[in-house]
Every structure is written in C-alpha cells, then in structure tokens.
C-alpha positions as CSV (number, residue, x, y, z in Angstrom):
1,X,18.5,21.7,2.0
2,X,17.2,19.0,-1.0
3,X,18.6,15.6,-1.9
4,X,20.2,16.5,-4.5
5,X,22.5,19.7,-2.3
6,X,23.0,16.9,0.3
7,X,24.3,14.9,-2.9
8,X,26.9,17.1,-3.6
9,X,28.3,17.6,0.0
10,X,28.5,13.7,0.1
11,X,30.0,13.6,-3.0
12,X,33.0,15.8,-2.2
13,X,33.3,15.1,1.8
14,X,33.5,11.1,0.6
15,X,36.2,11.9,-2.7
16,X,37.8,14.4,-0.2
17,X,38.7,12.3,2.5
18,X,38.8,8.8,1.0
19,X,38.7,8.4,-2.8
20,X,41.8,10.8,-3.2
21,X,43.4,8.0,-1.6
22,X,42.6,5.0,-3.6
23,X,41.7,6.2,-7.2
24,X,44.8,4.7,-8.9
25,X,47.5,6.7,-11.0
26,X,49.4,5.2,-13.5
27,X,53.5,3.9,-11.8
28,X,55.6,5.2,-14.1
29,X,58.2,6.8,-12.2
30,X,59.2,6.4,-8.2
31,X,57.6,9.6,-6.8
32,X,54.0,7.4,-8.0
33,X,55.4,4.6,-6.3
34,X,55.8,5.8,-3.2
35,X,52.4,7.8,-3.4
36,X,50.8,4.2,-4.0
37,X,52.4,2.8,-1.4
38,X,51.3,5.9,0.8
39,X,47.6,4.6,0.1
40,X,48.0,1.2,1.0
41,X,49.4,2.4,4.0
42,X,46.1,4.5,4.6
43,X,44.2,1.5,3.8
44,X,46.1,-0.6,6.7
45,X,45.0,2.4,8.6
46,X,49.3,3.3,9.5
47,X,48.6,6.8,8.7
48,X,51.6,8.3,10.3
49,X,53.7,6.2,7.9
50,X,51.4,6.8,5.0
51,X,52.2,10.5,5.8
52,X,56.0,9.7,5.5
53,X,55.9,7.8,2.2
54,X,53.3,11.0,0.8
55,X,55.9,13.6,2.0
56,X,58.7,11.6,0.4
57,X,56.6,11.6,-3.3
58,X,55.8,15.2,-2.6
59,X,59.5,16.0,-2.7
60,X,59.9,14.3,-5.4
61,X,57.4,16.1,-7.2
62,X,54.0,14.1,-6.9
63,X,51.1,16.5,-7.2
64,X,48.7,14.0,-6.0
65,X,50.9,13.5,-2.8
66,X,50.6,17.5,-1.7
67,X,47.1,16.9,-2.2
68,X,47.2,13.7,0.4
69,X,49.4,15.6,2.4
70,X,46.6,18.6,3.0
71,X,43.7,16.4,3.2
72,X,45.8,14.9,6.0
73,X,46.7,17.6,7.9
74,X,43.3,19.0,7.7
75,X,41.4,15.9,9.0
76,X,44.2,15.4,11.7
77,X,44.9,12.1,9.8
78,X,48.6,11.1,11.2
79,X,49.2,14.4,12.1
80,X,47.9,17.2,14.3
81,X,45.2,18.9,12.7
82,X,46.1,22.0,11.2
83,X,43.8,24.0,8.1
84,X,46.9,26.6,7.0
85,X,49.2,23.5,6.3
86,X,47.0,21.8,5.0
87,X,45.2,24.0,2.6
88,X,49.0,25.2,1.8
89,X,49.7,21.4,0.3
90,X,46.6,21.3,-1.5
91,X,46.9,24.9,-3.4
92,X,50.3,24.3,-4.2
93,X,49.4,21.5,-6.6
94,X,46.1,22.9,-7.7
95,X,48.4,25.8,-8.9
96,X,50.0,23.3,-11.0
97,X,47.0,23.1,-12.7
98,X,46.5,19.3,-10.6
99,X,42.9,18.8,-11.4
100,X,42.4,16.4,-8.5
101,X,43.8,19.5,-6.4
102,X,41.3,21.8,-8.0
103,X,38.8,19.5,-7.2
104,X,39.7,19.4,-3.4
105,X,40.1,22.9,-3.7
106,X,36.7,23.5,-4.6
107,X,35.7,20.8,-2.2
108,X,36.8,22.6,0.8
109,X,35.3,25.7,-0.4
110,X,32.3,24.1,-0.8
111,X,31.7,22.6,2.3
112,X,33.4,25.3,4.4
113,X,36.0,22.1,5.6
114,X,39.3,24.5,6.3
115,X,38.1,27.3,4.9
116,X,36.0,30.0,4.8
117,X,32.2,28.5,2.8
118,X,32.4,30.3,-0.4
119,X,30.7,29.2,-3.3
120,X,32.2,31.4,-5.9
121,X,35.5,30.1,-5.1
122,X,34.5,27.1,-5.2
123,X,33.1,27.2,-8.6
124,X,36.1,29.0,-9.6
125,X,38.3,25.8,-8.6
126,X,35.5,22.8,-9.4
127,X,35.2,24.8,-12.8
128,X,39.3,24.5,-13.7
129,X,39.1,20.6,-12.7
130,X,36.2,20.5,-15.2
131,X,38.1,22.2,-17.8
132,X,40.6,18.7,-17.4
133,X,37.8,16.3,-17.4
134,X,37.6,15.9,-14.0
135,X,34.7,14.0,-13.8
136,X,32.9,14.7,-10.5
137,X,33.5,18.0,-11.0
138,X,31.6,17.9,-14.0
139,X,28.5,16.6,-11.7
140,X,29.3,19.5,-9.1
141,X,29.1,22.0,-11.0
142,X,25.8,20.5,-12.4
143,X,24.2,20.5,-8.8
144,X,25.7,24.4,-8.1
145,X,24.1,25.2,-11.7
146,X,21.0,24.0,-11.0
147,X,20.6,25.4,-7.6
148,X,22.1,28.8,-8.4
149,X,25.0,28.3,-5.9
150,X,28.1,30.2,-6.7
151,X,26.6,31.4,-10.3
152,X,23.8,32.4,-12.3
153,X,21.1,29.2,-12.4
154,X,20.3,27.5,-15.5
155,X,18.7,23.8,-15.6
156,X,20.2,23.5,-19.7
157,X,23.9,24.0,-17.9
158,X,22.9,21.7,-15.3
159,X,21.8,19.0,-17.7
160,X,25.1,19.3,-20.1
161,X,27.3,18.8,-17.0
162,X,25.3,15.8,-15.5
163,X,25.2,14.3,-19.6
164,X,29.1,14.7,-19.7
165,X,29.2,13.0,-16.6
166,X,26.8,10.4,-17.0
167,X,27.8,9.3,-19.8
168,X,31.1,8.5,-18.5
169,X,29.4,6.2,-15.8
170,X,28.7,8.8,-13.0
171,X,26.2,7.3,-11.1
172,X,24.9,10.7,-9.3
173,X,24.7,12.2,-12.7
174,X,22.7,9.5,-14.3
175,X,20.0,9.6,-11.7
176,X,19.7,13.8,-12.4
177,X,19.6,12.9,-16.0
178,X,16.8,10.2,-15.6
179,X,14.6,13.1,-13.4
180,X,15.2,15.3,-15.9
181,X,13.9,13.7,-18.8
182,X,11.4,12.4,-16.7
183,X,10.3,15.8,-15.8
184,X,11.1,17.8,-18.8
185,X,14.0,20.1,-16.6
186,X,16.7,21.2,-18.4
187,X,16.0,19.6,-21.4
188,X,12.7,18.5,-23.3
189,X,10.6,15.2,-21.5
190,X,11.3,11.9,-23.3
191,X,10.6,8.9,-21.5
192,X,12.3,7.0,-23.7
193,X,15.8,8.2,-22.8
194,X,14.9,7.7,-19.2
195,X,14.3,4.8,-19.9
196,X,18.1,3.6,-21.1
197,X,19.6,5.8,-18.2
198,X,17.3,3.9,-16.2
199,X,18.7,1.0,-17.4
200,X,22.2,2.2,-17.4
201,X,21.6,3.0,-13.7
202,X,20.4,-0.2,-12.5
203,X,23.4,-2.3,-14.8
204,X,25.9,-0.4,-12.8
205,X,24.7,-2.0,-9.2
C-alpha cells in the first residue's frame, strides 16, 4: 500500500472515531444541545453518559446523534461492542440523506471497520456526502479515483476532487495538488501553482 492509500484510511479511521465528535453544529434547537453536550462528555472521556445524552438527541431527531450512537456501539465506546447496532444507527441517518452519515457509511466500507471491505459501496456512500459538500469526502474520493478503487481510474477526476477540496483548506488535498502540478498528473505541470499551494500548505501549520 502507498502513502497516499494509507492517507485515506487515516483520514477516515481519525474523522470516524474522533472528529464526528467534535466538529461543531450550529444550537439551534435542544436535540443539538444535548448532542453537544454528548461530545463534551466524550471529551471528559464519561462515555457511558455521553451515550445517554446522544440517545436522548437521537429521539429527538438528531441525525448526527444516530451517527455517534453507531460509531459507539461499534468501537465498544460506553457500550458493548456490537457492528449490527451500530451500523443500524449510522444507516438510518445516512438514509436521511445526513452527509456526515454517508461519510461514515463509506468510512466503514472502506476500511472493512463493521462491515464487509467493499469499495463500491463505499464510493457509493462517500460519493452522496460529496454530492452535499462534504468535504473529506471530496478528498476520498480523489484518492479511490486515482488508485482505481471502487471505480474506473482517472488522475483529471482525482485532481478536480483534491482542487475542490483544497481549496477549501483541506490539508491532504493540497499536498496531492502540489505533487500533481509538480509532476504534471492529472493536470498539466506548472510550478508556479505549486508554488502558492506550497505556500498555502505551509501558512496552514
């Protein structure tokens, strides 16, 4: 396996498993409420009440919650380990067209965490998150593009995911942007342009 497959696994294990967590929504109504207070509990490691406080915003209609909720139940966080439920949670939102559920979706398909490996599904699930912007889904599929994992390869459809990506400060994407114009994949060779992403890479440390 390359750098750049490794990238992707560490990409999704790390958004899978921790990032879900803390990436903040917007309070507006109580469900989010008691979904941010589910992740402060995970950060004062008290899973088993962060699972309460996730179940409770789940019933009250919190997509992001069910999503919390399978991660949880998959990675025995607070809760005996269990795929079935878990992966139940997650594809119940991702149904509701969640694309932070998609994205875990195609996450577990990816990696094989819960499920069966299966890259086509994967795609399949990364590729509707995409559709909503989602941006490290954007970068995912860039990697399965360019390695021919889960469709047909093509560096060009590689590069316009990593651009989209990059150029809304993802840091994985500008690095495959910066090789490829510095190698001429996927796009033409201009130095120049690596240069700024360079740039744009090193500003974001």
């Amino acid at each position: 396996m390359n750098s750049a497959s490794k990238s992707i696994g560490v990409t999704l294990f790390k958004t899978l498993f921790l990032s879900l967590f803390f990436v903040l929504s917007n309070p507006i109504f109580a469900e989010e409420n008691l979904y941010d207070r589910g992740k402060e509990l995970v950060e004062e490691k008290e899973y088993e009440k962060a699972l309460k406080a996730f179940e409770l915003a789940a019933k009250a209609g919190n997509l992001d919650a069910l999503t919390a909720l399978g991660v949880m139940h998959i990675g025995g966080i607070g809760v005996e380990q269990n795929n079935e439920v878990g992966y139940d949670y997650i594809k119940k939102a991702a149904d509701k067209s969640d694309p932070k559920a998609q994205y875990t979706l195609g996450a577990l398909y990816y990696l094989g965490a819960g499920v069966e490996k299966d890259y086509q599904k994967a795609f399949k699930w990364l590729n509707l998150a995409s559709e909503q912007n989602y941006i490290d889904a954007k970068y995912n599929l860039g990697v399965m593009y360019e390695f021919g994992e889960g469709v047909s390869q093509s560096y060009e459809k590689a590069y316009e995911y990593y651009l989209f990506a990059a150029r809304r400060d993802n840091l994985e994407s500008q690095i495959r942007v910066a090789d490829m114009y510095r190698d001429g994949i996927g796009t033409g060779k201009d130095l120049d342009k690596r240069a700024y992403w360079l740039k744009r890479i090193e500003d974001s440390k």
